[in-house]
Each structure stands twice: as C-alpha cells, then as structure tokens.
N, CA and C atoms of all chains as a GROMACS GRO file, in nm:
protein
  561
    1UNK      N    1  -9.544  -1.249   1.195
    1UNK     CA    2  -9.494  -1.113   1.221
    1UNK      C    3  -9.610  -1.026   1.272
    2UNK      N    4  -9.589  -0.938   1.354
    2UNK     CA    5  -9.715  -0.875   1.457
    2UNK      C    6  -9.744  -0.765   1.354
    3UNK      N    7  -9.912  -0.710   1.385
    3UNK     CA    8  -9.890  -0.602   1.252
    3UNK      C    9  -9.936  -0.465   1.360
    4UNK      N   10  -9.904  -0.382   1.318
    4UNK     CA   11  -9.924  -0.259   1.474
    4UNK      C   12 -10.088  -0.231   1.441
    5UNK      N   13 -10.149  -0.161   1.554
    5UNK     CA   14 -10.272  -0.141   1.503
    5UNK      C   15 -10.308  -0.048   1.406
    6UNK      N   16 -10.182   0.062   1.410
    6UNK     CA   17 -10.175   0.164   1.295
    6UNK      C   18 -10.210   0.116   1.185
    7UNK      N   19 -10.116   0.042   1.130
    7UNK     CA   20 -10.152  -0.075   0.985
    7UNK      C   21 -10.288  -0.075   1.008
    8UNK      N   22 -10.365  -0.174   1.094
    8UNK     CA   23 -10.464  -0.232   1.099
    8UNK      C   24 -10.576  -0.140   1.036
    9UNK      N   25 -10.568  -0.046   1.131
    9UNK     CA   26 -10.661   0.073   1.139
    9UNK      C   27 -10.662   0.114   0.945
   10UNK      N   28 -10.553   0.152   0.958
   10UNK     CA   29 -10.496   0.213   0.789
   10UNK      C   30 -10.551   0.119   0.662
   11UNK      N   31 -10.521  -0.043   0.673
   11UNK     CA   32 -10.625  -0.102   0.575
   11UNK      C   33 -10.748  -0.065   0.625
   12UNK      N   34 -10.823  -0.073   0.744
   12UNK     CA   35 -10.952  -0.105   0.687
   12UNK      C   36 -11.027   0.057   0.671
   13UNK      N   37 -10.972   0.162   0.692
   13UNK     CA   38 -11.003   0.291   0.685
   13UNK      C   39 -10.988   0.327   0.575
   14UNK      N   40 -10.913   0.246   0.434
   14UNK     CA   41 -10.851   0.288   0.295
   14UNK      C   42 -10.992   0.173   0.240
   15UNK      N   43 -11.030   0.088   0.273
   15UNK     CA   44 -11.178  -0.012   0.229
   15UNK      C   45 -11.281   0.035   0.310
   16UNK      N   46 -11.289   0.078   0.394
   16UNK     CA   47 -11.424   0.148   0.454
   16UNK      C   48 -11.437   0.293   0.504
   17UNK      N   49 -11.429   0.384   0.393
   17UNK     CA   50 -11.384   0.551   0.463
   17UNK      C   51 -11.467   0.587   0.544
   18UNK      N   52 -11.651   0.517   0.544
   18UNK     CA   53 -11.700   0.575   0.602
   18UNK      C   54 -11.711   0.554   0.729
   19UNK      N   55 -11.614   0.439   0.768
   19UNK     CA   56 -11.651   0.382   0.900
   19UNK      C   57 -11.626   0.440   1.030
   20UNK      N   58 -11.680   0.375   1.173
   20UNK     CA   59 -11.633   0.421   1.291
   20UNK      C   60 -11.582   0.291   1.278
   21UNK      N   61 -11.453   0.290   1.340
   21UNK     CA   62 -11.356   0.163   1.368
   21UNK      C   63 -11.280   0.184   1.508
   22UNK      N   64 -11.311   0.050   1.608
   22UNK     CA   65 -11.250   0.101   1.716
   22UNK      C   66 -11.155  -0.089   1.696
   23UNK      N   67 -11.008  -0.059   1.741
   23UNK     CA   68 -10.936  -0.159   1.752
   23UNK      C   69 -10.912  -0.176   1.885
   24UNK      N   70 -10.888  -0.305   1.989
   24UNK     CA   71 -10.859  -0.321   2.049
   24UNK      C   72 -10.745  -0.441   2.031
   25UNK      N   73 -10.626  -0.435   2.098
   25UNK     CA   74 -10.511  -0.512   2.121
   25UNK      C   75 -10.526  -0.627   2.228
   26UNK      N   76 -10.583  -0.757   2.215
   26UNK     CA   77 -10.586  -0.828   2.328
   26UNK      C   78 -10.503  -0.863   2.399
   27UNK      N   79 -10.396  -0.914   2.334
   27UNK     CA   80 -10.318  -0.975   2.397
   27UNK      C   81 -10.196  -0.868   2.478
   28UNK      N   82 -10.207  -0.779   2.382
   28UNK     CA   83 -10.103  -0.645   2.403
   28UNK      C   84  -9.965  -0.693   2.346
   29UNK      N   85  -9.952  -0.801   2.196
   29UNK     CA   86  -9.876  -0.851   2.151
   29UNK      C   87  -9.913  -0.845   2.024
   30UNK      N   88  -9.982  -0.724   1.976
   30UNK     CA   89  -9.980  -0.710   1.828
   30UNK      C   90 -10.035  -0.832   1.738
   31UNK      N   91 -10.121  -0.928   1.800
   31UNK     CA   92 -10.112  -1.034   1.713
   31UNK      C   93 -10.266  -1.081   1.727
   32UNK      N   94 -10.330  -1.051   1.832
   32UNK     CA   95 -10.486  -1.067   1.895
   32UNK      C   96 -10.546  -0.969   1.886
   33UNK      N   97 -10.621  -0.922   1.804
   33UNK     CA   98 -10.746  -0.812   1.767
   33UNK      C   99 -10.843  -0.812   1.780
   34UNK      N  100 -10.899  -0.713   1.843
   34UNK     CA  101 -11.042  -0.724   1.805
   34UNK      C  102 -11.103  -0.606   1.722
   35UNK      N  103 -11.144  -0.626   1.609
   35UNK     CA  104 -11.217  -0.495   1.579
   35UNK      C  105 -11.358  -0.458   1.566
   36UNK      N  106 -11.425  -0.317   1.594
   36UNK     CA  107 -11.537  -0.318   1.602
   36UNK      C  108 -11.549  -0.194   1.453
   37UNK      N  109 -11.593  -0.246   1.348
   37UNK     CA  110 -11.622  -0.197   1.259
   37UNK      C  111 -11.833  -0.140   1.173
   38UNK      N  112 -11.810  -0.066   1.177
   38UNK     CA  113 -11.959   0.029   1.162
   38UNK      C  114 -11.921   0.098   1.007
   39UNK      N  115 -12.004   0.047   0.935
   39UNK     CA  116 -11.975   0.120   0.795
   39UNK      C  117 -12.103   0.073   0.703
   40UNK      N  118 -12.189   0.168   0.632
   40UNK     CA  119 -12.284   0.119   0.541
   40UNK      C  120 -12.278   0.080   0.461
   41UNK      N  121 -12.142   0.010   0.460
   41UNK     CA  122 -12.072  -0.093   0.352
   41UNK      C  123 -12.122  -0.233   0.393
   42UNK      N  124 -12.187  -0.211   0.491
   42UNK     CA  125 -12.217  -0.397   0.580
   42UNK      C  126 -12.395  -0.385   0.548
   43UNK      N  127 -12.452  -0.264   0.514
   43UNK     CA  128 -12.570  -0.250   0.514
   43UNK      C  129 -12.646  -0.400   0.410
   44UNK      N  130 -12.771  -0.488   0.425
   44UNK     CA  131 -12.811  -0.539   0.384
   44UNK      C  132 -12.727  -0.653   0.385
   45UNK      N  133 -12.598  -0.702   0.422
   45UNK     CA  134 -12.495  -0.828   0.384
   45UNK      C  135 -12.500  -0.909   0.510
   46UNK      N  136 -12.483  -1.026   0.474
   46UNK     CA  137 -12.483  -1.128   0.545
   46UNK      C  138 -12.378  -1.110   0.662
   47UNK      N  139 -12.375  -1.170   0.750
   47UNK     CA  140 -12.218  -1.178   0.865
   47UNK      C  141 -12.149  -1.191   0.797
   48UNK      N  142 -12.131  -1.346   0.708
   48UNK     CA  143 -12.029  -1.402   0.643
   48UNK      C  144 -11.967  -1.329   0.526
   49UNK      N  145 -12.077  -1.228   0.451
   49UNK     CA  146 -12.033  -1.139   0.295
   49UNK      C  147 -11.981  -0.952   0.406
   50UNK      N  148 -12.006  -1.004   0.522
   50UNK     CA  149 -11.945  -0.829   0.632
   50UNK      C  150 -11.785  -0.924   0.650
   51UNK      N  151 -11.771  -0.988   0.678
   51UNK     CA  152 -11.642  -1.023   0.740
   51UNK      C  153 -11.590  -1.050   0.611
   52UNK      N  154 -11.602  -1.145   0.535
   52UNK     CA  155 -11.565  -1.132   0.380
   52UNK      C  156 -11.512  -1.019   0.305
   53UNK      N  157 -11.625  -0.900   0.353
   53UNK     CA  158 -11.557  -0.786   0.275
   53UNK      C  159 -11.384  -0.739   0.446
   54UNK      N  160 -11.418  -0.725   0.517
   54UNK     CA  161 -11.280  -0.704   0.610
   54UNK      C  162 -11.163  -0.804   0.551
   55UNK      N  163 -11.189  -0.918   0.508
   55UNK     CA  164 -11.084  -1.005   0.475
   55UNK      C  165 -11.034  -0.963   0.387
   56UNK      N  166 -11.108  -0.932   0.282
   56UNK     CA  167 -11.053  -0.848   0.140
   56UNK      C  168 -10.952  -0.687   0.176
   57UNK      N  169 -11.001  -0.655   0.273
   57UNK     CA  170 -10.966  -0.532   0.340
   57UNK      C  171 -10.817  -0.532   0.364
   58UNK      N  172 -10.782  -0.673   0.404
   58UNK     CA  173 -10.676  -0.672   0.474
   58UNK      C  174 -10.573  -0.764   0.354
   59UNK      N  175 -10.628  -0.787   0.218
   59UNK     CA  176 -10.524  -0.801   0.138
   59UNK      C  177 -10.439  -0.941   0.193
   60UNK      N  178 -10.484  -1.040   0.196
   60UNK     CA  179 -10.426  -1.122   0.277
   60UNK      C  180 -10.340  -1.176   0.396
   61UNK      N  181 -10.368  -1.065   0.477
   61UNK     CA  182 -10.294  -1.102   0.599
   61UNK      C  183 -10.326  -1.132   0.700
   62UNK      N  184 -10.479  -1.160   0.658
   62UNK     CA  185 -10.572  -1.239   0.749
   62UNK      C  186 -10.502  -1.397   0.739
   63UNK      N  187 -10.446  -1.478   0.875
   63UNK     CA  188 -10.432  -1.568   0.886
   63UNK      C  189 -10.330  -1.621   0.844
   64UNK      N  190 -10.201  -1.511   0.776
   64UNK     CA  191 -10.048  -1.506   0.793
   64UNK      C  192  -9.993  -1.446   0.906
   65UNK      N  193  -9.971  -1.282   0.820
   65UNK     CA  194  -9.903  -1.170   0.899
   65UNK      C  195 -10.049  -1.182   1.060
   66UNK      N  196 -10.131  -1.186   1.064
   66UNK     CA  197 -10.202  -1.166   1.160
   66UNK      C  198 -10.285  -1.245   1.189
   67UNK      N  199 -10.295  -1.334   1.279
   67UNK     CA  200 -10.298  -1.464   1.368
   67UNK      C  201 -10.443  -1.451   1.424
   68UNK      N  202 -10.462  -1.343   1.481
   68UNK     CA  203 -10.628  -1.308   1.541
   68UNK      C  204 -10.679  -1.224   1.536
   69UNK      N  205 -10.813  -1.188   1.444
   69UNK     CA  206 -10.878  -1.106   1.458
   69UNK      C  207 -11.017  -1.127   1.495
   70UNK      N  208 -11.098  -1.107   1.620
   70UNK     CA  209 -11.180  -1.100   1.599
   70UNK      C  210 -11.286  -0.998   1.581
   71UNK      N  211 -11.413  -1.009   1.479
   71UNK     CA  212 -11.485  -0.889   1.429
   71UNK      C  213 -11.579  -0.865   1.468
   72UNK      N  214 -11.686  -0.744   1.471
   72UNK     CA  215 -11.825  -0.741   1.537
   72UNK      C  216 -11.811  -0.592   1.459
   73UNK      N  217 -11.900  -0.692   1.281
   73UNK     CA  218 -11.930  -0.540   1.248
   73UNK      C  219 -12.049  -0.562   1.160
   74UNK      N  220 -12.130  -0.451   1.141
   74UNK     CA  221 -12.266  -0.399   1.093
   74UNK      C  222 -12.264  -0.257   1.055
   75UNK      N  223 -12.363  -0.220   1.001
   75UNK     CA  224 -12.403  -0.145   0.942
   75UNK      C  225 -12.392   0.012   1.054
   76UNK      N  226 -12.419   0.106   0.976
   76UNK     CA  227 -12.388   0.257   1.077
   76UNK      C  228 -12.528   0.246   1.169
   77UNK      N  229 -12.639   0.275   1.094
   77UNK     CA  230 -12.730   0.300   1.163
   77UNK      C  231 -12.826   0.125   1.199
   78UNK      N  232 -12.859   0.075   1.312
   78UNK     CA  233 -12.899  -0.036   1.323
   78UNK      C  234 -13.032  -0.061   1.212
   79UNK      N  235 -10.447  -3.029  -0.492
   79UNK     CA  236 -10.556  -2.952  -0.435
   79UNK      C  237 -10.668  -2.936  -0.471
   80UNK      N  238 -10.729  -3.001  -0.575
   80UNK     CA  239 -10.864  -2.992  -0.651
   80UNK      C  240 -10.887  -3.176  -0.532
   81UNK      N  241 -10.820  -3.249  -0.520
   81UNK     CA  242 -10.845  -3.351  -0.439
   81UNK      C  243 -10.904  -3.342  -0.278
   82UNK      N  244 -10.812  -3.162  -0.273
   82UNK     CA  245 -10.884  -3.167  -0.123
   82UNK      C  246 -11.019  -3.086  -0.081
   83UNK      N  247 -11.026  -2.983  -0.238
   83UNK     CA  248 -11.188  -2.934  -0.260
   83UNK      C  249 -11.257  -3.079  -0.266
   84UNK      N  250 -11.237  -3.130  -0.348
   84UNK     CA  251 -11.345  -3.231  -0.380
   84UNK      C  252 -11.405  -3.318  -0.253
   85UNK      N  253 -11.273  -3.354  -0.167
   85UNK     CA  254 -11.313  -3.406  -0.052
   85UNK      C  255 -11.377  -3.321   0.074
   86UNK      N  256 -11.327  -3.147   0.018
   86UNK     CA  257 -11.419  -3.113   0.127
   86UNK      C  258 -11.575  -3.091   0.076
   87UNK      N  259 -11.615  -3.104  -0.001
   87UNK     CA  260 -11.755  -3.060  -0.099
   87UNK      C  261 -11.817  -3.198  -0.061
   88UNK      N  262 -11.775  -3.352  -0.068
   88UNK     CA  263 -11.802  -3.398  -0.034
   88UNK      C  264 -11.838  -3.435   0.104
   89UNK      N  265 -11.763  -3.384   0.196
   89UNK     CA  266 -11.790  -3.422   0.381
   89UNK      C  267 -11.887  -3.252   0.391
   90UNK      N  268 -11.911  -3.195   0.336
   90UNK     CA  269 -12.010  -3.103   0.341
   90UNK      C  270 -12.112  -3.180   0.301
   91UNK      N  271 -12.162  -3.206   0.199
   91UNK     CA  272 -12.256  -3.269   0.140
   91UNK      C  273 -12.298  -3.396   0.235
   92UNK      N  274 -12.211  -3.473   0.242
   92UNK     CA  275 -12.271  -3.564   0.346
   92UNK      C  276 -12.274  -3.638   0.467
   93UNK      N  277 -12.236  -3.492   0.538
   93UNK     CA  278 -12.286  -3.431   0.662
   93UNK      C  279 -12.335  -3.343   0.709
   94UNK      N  280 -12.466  -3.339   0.784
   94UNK     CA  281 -12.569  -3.249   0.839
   94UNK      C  282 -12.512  -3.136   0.864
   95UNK      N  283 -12.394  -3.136   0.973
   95UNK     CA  284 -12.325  -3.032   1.072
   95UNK      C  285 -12.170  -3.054   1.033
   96UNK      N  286 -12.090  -2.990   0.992
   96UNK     CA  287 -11.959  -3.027   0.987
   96UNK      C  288 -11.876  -2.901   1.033
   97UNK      N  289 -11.740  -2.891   1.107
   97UNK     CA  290 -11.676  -2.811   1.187
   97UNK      C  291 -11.533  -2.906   1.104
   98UNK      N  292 -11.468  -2.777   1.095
   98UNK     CA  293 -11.333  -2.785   1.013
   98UNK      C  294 -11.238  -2.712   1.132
   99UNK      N  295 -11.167  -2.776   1.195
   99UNK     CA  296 -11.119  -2.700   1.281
   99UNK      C  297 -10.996  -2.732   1.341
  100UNK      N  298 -10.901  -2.671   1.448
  100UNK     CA  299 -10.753  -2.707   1.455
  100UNK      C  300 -10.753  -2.813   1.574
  101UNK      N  301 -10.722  -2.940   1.572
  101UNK     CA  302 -10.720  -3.021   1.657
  101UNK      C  303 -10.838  -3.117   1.658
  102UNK      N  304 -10.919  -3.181   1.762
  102UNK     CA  305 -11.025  -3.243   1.748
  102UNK      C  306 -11.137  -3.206   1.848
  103UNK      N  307 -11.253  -3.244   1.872
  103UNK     CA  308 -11.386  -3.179   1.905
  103UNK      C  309 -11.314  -3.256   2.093
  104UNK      N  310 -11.276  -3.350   2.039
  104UNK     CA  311 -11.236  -3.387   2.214
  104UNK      C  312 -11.100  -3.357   2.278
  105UNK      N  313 -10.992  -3.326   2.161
  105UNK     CA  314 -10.826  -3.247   2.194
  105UNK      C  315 -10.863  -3.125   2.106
  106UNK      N  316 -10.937  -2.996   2.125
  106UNK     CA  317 -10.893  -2.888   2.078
  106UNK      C  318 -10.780  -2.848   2.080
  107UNK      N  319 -10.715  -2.782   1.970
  107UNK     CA  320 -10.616  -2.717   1.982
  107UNK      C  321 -10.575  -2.541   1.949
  108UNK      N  322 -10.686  -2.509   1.958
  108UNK     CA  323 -10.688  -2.357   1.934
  108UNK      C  324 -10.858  -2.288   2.020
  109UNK      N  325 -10.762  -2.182   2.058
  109UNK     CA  326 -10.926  -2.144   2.158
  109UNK      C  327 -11.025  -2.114   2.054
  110UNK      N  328 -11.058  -2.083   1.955
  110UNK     CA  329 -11.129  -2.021   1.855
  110UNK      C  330 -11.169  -2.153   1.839
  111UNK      N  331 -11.101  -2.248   1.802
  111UNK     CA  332 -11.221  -2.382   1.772
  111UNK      C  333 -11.307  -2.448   1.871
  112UNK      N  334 -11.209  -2.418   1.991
  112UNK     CA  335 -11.231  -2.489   2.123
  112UNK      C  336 -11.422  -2.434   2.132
  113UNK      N  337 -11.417  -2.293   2.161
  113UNK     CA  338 -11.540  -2.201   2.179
  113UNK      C  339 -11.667  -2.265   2.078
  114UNK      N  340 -11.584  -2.284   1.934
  114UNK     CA  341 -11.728  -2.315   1.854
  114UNK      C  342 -11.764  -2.474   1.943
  115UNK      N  343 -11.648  -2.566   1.955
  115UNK     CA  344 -11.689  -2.711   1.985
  115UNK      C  345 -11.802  -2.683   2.099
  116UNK      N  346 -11.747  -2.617   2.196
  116UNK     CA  347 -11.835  -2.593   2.317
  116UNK      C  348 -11.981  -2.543   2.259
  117UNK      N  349 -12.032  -2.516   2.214
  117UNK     CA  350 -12.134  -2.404   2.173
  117UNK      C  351 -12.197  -2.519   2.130
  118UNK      N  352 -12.128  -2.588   1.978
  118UNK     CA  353 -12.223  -2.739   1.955
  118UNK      C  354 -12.232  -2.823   2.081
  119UNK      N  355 -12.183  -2.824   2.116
  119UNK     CA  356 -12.198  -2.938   2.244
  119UNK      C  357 -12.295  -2.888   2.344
  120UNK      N  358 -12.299  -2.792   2.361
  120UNK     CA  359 -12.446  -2.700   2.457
  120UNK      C  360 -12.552  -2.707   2.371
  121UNK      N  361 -12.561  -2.715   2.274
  121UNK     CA  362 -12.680  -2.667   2.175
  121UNK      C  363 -12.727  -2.843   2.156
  122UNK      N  364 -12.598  -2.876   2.188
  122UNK     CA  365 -12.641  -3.112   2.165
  122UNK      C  366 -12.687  -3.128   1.993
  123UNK      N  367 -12.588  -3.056   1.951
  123UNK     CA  368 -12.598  -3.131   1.738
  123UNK      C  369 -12.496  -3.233   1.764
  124UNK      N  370 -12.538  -3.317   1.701
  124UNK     CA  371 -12.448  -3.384   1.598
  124UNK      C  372 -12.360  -3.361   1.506
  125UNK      N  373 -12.209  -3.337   1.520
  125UNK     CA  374 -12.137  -3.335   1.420
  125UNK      C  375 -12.035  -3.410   1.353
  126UNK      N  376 -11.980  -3.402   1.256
  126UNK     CA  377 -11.845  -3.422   1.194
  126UNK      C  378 -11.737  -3.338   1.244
  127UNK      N  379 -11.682  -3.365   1.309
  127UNK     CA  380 -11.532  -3.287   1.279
  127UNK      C  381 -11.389  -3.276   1.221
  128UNK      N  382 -11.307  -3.198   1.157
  128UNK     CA  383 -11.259  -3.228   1.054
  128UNK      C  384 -11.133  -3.195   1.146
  129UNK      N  385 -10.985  -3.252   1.142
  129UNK     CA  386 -10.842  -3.176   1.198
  129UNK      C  387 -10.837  -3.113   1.063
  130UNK      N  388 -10.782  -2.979   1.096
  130UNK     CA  389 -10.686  -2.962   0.965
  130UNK      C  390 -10.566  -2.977   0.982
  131UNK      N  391 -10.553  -2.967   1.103
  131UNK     CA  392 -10.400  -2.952   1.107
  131UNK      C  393 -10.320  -3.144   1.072
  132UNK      N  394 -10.450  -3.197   1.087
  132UNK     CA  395 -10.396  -3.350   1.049
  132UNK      C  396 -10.369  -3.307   0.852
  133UNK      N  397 -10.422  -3.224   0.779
  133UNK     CA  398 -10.352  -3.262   0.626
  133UNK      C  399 -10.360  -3.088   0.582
  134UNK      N  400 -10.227  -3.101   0.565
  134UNK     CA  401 -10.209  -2.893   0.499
  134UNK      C  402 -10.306  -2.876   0.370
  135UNK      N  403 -10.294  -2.977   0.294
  135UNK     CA  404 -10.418  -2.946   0.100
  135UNK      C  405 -10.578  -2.928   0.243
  136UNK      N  406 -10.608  -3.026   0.313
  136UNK     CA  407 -10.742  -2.970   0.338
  136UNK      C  408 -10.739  -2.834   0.459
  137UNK      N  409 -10.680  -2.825   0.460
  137UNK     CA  410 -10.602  -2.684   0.578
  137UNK      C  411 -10.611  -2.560   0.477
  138UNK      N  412 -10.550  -2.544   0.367
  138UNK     CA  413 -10.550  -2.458   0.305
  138UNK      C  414 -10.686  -2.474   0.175
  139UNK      N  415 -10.694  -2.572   0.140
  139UNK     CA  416 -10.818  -2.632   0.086
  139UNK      C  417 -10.947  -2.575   0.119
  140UNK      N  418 -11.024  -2.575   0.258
  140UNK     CA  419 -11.091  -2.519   0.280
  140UNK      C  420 -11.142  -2.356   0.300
  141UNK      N  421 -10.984  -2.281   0.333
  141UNK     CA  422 -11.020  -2.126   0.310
  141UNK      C  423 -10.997  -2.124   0.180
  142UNK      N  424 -10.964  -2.195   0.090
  142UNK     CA  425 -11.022  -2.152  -0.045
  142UNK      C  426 -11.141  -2.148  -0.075
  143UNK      N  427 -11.205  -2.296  -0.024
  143UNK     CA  428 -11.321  -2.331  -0.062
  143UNK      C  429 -11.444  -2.181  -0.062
  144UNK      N  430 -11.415  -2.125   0.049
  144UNK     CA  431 -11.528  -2.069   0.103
  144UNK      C  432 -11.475  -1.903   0.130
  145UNK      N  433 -11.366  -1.894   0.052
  145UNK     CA  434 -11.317  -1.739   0.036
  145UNK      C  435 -11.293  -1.674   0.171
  146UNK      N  436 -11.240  -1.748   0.264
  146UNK     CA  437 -11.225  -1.766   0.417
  146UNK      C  438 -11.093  -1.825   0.494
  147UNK      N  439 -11.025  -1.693   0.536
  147UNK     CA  440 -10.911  -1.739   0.551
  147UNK      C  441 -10.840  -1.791   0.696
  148UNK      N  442 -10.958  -1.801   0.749
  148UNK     CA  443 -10.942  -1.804   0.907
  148UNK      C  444 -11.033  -1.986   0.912
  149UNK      N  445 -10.970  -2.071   1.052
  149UNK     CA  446 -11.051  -2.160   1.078
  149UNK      C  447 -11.087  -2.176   1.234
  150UNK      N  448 -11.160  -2.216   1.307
  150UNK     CA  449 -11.257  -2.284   1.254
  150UNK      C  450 -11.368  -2.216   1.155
  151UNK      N  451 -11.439  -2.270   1.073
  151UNK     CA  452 -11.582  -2.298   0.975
  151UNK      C  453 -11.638  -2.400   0.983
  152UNK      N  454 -11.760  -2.366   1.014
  152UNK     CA  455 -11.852  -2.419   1.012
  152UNK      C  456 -11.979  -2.444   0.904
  153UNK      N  457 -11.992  -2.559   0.899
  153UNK     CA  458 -12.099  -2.594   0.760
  153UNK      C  459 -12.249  -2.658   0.814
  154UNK      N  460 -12.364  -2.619   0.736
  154UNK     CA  461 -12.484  -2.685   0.834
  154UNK      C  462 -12.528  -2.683   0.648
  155UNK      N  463 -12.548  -2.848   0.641
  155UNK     CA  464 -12.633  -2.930   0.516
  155UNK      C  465 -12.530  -2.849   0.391
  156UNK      N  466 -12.412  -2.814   0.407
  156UNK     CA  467 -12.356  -2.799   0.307
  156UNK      C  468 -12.352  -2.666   0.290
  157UNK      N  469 -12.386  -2.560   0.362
  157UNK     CA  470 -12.380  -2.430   0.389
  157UNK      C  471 -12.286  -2.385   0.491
  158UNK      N  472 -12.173  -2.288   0.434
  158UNK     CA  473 -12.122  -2.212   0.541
  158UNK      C  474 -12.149  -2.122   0.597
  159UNK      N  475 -12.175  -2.143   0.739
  159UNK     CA  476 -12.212  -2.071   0.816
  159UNK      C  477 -12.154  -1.924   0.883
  160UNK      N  478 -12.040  -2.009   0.954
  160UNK     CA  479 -11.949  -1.886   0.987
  160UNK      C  480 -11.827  -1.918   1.063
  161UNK      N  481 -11.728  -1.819   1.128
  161UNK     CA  482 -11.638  -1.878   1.170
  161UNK      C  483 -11.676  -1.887   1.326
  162UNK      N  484 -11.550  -1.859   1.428
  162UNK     CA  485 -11.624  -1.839   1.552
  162UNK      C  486 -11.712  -1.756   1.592
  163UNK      N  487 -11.622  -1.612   1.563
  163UNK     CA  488 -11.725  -1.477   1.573
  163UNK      C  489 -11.877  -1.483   1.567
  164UNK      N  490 -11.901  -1.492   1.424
  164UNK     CA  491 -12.020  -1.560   1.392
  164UNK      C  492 -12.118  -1.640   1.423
  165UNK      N  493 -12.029  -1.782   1.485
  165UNK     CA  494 -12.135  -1.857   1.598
  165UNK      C  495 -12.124  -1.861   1.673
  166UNK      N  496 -12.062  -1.754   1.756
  166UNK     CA  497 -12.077  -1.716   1.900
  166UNK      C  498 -12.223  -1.641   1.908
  167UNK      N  499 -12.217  -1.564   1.794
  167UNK     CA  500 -12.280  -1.442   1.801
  167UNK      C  501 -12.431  -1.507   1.775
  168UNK      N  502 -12.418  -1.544   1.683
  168UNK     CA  503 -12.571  -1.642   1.643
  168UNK      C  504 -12.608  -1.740   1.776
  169UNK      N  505 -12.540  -1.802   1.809
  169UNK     CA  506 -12.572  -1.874   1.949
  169UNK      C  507 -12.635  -1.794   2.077
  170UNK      N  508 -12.559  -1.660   2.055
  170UNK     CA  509 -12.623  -1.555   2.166
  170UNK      C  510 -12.764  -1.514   2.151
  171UNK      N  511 -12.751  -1.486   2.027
  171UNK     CA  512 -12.909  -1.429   1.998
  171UNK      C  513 -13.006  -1.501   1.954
  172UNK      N  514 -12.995  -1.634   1.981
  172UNK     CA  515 -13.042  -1.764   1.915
  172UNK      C  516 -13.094  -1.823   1.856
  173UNK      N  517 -13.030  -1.752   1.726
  173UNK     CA  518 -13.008  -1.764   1.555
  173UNK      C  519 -12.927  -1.877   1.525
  174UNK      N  520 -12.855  -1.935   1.572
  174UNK     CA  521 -12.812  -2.056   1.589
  174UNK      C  522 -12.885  -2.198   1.596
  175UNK      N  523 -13.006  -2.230   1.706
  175UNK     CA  524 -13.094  -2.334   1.733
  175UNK      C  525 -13.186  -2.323   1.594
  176UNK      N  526 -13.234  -2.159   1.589
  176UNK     CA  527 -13.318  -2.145   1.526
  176UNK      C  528 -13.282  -2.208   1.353
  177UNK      N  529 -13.138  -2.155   1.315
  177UNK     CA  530 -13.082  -2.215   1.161
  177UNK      C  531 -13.119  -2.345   1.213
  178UNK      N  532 -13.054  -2.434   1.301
  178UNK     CA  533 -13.095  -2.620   1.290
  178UNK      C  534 -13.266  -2.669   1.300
  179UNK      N  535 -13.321  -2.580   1.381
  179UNK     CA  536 -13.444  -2.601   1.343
  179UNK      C  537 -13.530  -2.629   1.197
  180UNK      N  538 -13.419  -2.475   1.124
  180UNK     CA  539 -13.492  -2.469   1.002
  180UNK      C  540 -13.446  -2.579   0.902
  181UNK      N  541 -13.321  -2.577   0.921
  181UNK     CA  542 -13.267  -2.722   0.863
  181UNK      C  543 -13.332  -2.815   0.861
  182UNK      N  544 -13.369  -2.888   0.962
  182UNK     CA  545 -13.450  -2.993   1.008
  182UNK      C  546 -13.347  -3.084   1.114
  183UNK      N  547 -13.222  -3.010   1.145
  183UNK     CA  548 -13.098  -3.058   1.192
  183UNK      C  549 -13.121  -3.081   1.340
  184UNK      N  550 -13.164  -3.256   1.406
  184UNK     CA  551 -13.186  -3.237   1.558
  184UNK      C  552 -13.087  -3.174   1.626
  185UNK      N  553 -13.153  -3.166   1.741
  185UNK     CA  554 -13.080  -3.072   1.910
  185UNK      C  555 -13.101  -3.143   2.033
  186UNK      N  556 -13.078  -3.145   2.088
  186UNK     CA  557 -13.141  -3.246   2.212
  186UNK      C  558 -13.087  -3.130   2.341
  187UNK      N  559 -13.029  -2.981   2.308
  187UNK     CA  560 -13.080  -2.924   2.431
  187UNK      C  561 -13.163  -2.792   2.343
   0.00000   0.00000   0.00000
C-alpha cells in the first residue's frame, strides 16, 4: 500500500523535531523515496545506528507499507 | 526461526564478505541488490551470496538478525556493514576499499 509523503514527512518530524527533512517521490508512485534527513540526532552515530534510528521512526513500515526508501542523513552541522 | 539465525551467524562467521540479497550476484533481482553486486564486482572482493528470496525464515531471519528491515545487507568478517545506501556511499568516498583493507579482506581492483 503506497504511503503519501505527508505520512512520511509526519513520522519522521514526530522522531526528529529538530530536523531539516526534504522528501523526494521517485517514482511519482508513492512507493520510491528518497529522503534527505539533517538532525543532531545522527550526531556522533554510525550510518548503520542513523538509518536504524529512521527505521524505528517509521514504526515498521519500512519494508511492508513502503517498498523504497532511500536515505542520506547526518548530522545538522557537518 | 532460531534455525535461520543460527544459519545466518554462521555464513557470517565463515565468510570474509557476505551479501544477503534478492535474487543472485549473476540473476539480480532487485535494483538495490543489483547496485551493491556491481560495486563488489568493481572493487574485485570475493563473496558469498545469499538468495533470500530462495527461503522466507532466512528472508525475514536476517532483518531480525541485524535490526534491519530492508535487503540487500551486507556483512564483512561477520560485521554488518550496511544496506545499499550505505555502500554506495562508502564506495564513493572510498571508505569501502579502505574497510577491506583494514580487514585484511583481498581486492584485486
């Protein structure tokens, strides 16, 4: 089931308030994401414990309800 | 399902490079695995590759394993590495050669 980017946006803005989050729609079928997430919630963490925490974000609908996401996120300030 | 942890803890353990992924390193079946296969194959490791889609316990088995709900994953000496994102990204900035180096994991490009 496709999830709109509204949703998208809405989990990870309710797990990362402080973030800049920009979504993009690849496919333009609700189902291919990309997100670019910036939050000093990624500060000091591995790739794997930054995407880890987005997975948690999304309450399991990573890899049911939503088929592709891909991520590119770090910390606010480099 | 403790049968298909065990078997994946084991093909981690004893293999250098291992890729868990949808289809096989020579019939991909998903672009996301396809991209990591390519990347090992430029970089010239040696790997294992795993179908999942050949058994659902190690399909679902493995995003347990590793609190990871997406595949492909990738493992180097029993460490997960990352999914595609991840070793795209490490391959770009080439944090990638450099992890097999440190491993002691050959390359031949």
């Amino acid at each position: 089931m496709p999830m709109s980017v509204q949703s998208l946006e809405n989990l990870l803005r309710e797990a990362f308030p402080d973030a800049d989050i920009r979504i993009d729609d690849l496919a333009g079928d609700g189902d291919h994401y990309r997100a670019v997430v910036r939050s000093d919630a990624f500060k000091g963490k591995s790739r794997v414990a930054q995407h880890q925490l987005v997975y948690a974000a999304l309450k399991g609908r990573m890899g049911g309800e939503l088929h592709a996401l891909a991520l590119d996120t770090g910390p606010k300030t480099a | 399902m403790s049968d298909a942890i065990e078997t994946i803890r084991r093909t981690v353990a004893e293999n250098d490079v291992v890729l868990f992924m949808k289809g096989t390193a020579d019939q991909p079946q998903c672009g996301f695995s396809n991209q990591v296969v390519r990347i090992l194959d430029h970089v010239g490791v040696d790997y294992v590759d795993v179908n999942v889609l050949a058994d659902d316990d190690i399909r679902q088995g493995v995003k347990d394993f590793t609190n990871w709900p997406t595949i492909p994953q990738l493992y180097v000496k029993g460490e997960f590495i990352g999914g595609c994102d991840i070793v795209r990204e490490m391959f770009q900035t080439g944090e990638l050669k450099a992890l097999f180096a440190d491993k002691g994991v050959a390359v031949s490009a």
